[in-house]
ChimeraX commands (.cxc) that place a marker at each C-alpha (Angstrom):
marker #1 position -19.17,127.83,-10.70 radius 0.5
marker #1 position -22.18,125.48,-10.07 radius 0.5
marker #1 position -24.19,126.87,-13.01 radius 0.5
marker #1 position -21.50,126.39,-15.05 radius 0.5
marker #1 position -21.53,122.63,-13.56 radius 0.5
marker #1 position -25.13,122.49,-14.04 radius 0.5
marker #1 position -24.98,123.72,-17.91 radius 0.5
marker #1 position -22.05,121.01,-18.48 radius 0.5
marker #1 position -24.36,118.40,-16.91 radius 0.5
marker #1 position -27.43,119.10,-18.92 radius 0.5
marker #1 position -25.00,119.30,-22.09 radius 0.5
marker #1 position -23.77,115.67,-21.12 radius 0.5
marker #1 position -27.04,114.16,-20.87 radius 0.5
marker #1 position -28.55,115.74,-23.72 radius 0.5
marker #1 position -25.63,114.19,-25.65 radius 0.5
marker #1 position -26.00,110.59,-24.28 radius 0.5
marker #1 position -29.74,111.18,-24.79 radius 0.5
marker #1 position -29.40,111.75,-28.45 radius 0.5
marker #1 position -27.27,109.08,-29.06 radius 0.5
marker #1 position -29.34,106.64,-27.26 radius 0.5
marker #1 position -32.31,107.75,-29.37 radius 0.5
marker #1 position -30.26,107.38,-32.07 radius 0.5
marker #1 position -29.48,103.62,-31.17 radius 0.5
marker #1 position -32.97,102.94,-30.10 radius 0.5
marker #1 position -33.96,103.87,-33.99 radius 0.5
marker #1 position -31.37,101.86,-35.29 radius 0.5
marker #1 position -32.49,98.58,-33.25 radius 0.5
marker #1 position -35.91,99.16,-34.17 radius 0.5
marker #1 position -35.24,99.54,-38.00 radius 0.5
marker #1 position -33.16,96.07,-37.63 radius 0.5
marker #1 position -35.78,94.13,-35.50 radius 0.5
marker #1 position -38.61,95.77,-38.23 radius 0.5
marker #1 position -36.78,94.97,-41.15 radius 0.5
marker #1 position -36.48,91.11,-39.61 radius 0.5
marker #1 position -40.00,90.61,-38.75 radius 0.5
marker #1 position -40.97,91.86,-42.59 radius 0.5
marker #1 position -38.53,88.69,-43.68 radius 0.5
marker #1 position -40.38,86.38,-41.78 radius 0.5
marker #1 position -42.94,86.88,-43.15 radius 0.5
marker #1 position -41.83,85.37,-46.65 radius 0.5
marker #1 position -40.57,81.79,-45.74 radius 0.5
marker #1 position -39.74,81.21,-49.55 radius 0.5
marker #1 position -38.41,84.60,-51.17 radius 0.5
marker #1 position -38.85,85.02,-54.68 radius 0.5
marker #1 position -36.59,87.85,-55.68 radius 0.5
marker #1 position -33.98,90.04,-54.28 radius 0.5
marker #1 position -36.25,92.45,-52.30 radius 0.5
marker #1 position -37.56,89.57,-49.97 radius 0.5
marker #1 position -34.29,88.04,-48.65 radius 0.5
marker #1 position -33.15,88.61,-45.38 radius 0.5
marker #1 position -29.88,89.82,-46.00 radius 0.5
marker #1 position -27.89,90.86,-49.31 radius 0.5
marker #1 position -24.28,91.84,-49.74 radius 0.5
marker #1 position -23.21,93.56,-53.09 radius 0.5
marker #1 position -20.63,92.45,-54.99 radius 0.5
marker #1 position -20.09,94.73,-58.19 radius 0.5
marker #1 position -21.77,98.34,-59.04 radius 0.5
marker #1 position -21.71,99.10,-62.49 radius 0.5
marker #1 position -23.19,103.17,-63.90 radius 0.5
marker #1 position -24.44,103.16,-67.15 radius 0.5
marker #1 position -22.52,105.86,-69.11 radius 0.5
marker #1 position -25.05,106.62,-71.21 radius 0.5
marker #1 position -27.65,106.98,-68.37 radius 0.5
marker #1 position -26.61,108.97,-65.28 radius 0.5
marker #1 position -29.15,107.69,-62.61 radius 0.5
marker #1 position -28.95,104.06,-64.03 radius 0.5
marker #1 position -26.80,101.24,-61.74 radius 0.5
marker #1 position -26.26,97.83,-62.65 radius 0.5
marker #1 position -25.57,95.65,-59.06 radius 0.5
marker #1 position -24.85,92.29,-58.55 radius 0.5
marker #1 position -25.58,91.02,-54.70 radius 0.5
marker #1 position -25.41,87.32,-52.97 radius 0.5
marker #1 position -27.60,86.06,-50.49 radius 0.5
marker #1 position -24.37,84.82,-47.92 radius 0.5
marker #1 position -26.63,82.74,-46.26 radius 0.5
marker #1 position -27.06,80.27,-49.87 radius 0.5
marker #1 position -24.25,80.46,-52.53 radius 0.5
marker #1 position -26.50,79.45,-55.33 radius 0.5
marker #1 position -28.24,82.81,-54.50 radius 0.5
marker #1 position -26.75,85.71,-56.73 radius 0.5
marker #1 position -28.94,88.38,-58.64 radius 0.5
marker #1 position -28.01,90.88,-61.09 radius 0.5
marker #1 position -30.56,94.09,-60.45 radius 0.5
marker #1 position -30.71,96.48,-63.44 radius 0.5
marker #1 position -32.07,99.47,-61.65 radius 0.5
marker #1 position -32.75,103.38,-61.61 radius 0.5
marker #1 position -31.54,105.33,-58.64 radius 0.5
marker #1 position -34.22,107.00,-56.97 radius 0.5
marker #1 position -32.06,107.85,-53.88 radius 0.5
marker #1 position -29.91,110.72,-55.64 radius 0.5
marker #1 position -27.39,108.82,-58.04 radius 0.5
marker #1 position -23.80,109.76,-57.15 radius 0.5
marker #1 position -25.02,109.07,-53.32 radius 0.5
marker #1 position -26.39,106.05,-53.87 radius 0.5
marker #1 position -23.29,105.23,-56.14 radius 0.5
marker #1 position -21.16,105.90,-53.51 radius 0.5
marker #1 position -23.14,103.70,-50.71 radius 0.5
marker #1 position -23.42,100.99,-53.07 radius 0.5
marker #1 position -19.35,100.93,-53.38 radius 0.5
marker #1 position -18.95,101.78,-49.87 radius 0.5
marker #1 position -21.05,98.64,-48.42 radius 0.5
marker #1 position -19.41,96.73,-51.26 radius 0.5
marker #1 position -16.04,97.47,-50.23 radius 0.5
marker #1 position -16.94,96.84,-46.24 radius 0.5
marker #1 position -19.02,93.47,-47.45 radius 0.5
marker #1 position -21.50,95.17,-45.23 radius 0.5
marker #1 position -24.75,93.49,-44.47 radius 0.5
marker #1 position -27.76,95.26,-46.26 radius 0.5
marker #1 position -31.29,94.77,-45.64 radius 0.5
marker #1 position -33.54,94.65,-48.53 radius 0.5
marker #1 position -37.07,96.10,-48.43 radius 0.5
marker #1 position -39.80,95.84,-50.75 radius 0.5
marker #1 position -41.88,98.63,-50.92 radius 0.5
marker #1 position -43.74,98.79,-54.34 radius 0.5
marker #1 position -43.85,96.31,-56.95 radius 0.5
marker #1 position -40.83,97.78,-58.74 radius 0.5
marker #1 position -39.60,99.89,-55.78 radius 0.5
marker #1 position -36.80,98.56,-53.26 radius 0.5
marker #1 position -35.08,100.03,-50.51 radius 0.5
marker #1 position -31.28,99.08,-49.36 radius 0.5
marker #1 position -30.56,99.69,-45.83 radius 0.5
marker #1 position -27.38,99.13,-44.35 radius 0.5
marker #1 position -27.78,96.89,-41.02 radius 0.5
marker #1 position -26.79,98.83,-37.43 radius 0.5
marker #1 position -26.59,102.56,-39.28 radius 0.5
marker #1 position -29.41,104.56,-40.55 radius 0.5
marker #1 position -27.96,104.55,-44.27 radius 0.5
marker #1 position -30.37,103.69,-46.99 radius 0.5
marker #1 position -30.88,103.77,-50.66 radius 0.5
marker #1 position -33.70,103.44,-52.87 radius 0.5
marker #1 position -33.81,101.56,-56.35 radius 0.5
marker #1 position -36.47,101.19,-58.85 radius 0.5
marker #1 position -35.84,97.67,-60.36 radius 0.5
marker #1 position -35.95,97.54,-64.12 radius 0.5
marker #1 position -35.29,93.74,-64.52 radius 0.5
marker #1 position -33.90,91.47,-61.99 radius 0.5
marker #1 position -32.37,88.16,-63.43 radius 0.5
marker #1 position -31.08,85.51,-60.87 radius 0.5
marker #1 position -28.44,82.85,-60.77 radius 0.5
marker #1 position -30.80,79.45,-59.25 radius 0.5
marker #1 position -28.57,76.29,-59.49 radius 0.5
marker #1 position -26.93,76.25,-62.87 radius 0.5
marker #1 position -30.13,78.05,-64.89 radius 0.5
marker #1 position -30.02,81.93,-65.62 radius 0.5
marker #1 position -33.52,83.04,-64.50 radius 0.5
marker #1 position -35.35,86.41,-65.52 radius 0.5
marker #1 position -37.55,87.85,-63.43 radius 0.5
marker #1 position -39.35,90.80,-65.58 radius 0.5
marker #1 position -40.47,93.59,-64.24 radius 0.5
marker link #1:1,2 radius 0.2
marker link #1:2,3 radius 0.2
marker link #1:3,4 radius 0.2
marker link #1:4,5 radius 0.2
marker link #1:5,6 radius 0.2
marker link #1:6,7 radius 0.2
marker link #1:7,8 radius 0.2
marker link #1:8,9 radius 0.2
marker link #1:9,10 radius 0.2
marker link #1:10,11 radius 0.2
marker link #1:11,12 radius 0.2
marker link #1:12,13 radius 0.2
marker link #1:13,14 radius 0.2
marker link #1:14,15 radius 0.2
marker link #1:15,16 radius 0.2
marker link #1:16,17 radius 0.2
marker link #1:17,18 radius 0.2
marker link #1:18,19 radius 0.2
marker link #1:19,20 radius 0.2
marker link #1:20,21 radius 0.2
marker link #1:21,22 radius 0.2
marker link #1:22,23 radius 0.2
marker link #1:23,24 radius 0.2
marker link #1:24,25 radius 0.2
marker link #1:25,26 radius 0.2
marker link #1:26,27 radius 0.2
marker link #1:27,28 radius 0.2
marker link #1:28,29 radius 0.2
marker link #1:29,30 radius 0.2
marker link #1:30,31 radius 0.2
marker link #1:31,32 radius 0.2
marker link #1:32,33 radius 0.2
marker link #1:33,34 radius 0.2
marker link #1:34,35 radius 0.2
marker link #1:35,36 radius 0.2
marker link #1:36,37 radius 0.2
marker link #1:37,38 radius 0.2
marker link #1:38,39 radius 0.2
marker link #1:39,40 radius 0.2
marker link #1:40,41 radius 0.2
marker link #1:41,42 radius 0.2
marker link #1:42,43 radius 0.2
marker link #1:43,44 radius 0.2
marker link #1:44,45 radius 0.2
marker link #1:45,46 radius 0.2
marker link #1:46,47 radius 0.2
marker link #1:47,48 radius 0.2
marker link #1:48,49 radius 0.2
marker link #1:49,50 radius 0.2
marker link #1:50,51 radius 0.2
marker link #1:51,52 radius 0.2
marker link #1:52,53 radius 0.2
marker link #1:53,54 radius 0.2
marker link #1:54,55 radius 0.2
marker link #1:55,56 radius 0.2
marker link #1:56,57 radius 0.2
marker link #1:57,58 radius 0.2
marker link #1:58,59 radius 0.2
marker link #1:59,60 radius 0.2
marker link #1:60,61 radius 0.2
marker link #1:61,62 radius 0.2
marker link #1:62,63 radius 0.2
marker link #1:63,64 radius 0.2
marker link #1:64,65 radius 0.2
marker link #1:65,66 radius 0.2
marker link #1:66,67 radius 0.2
marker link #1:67,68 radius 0.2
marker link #1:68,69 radius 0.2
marker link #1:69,70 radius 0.2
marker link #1:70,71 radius 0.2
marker link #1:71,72 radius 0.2
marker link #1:72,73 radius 0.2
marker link #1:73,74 radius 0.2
marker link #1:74,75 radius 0.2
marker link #1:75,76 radius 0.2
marker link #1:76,77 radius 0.2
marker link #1:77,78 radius 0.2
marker link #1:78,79 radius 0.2
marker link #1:79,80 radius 0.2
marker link #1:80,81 radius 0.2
marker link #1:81,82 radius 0.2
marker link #1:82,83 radius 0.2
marker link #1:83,84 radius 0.2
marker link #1:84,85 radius 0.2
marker link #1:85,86 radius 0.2
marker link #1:86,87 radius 0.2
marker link #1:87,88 radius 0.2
marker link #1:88,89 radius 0.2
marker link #1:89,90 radius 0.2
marker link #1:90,91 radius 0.2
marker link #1:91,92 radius 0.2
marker link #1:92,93 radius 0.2
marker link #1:93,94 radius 0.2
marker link #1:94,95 radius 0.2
marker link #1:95,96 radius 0.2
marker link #1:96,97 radius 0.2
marker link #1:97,98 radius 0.2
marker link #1:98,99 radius 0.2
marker link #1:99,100 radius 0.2
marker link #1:100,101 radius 0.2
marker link #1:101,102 radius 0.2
marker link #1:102,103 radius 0.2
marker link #1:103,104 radius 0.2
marker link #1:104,105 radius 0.2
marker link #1:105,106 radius 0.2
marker link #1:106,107 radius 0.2
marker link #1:107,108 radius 0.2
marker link #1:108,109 radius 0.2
marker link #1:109,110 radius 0.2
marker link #1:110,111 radius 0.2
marker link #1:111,112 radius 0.2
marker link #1:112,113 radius 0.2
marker link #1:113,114 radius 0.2
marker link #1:114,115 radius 0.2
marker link #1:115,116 radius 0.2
marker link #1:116,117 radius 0.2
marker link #1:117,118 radius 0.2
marker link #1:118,119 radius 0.2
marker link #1:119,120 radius 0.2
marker link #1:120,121 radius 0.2
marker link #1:121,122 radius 0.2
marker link #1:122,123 radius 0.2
marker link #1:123,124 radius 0.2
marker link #1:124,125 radius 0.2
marker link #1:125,126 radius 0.2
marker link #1:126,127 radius 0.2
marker link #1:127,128 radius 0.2
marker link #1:128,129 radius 0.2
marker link #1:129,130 radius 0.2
marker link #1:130,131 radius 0.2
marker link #1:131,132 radius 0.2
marker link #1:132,133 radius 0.2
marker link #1:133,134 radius 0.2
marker link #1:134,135 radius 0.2
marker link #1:135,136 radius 0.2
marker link #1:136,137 radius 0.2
marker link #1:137,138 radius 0.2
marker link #1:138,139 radius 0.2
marker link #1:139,140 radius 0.2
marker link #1:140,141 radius 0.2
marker link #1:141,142 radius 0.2
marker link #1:142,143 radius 0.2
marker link #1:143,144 radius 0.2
marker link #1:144,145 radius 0.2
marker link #1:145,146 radius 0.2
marker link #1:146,147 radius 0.2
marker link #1:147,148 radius 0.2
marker link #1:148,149 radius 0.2
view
């Protein structure tokens, strides 16, 4: 009877080991992904705001790992971007993110990571997605904006 005891023990604390682990990760991708936004005071582009929500995802039907998003910065409502990008992430999964977060209005996290390369995290889970950006043209005020890449 006490080794069974002992084995359910061990079994409970590797569980609530694993998830704190899992937590710890989480925090630390959140408070990472901060610090990188700080360090832009004045983002340029889509990829170096703090926070971006998505608001349509379009597939190309003629191109099966091409997605067309549009996304909002909530913090400024002047602050909408269409992205046309390529899936990196495999397409129907990052399809299905993109719609998932869109249909939540879930907080992403946008991170730069090559000069055409962007990653889309989704804040307080470990879910990410990764876009190469073909041309990213922004809504600023009332004038359409192109930002080639």
């Amino acid at each position: 009877m006490a080794i069974i005891a002992v084995v359910v023990l061990l079994a409970v604390t590797g569980c609530c080991l694993a998830l704190s682990l899992r937590m710890f990760r989480i925090a630390f991708h959140d408070a990472e992904d901060l610090a990188v936004k700080l360090a832009v005071p004045h983002p340029r582009r889509a990829a170096d705001w703090p926070e971006v929500r998505v608001d349509a995802v379009v597939g190309d039907p003629d191109s099966d790992d091409r997605l067309l998003v549009v996304a909002r910065w909530p913090a400024r409502l002047d602050a909408t971007v269409l992205l046309e990008s390529v899936a990196i992430t495999p397409t129907a999964r990052a399809r299905g993110l993109l719609e998932r977060w869109r249909d939540a209005d879930a907080s992403l996290s946008p991170r730069h990571i090559a000069d055409d390369v962007m990653t889309l995290r989704c804040r307080r889970t470990n879910d990410a997605i990764t876009l190469l950006i073909v041309r990213e043209s922004s809504l600023v005020g009332n004038k359409n904006v192109v930002i080639e890449r």
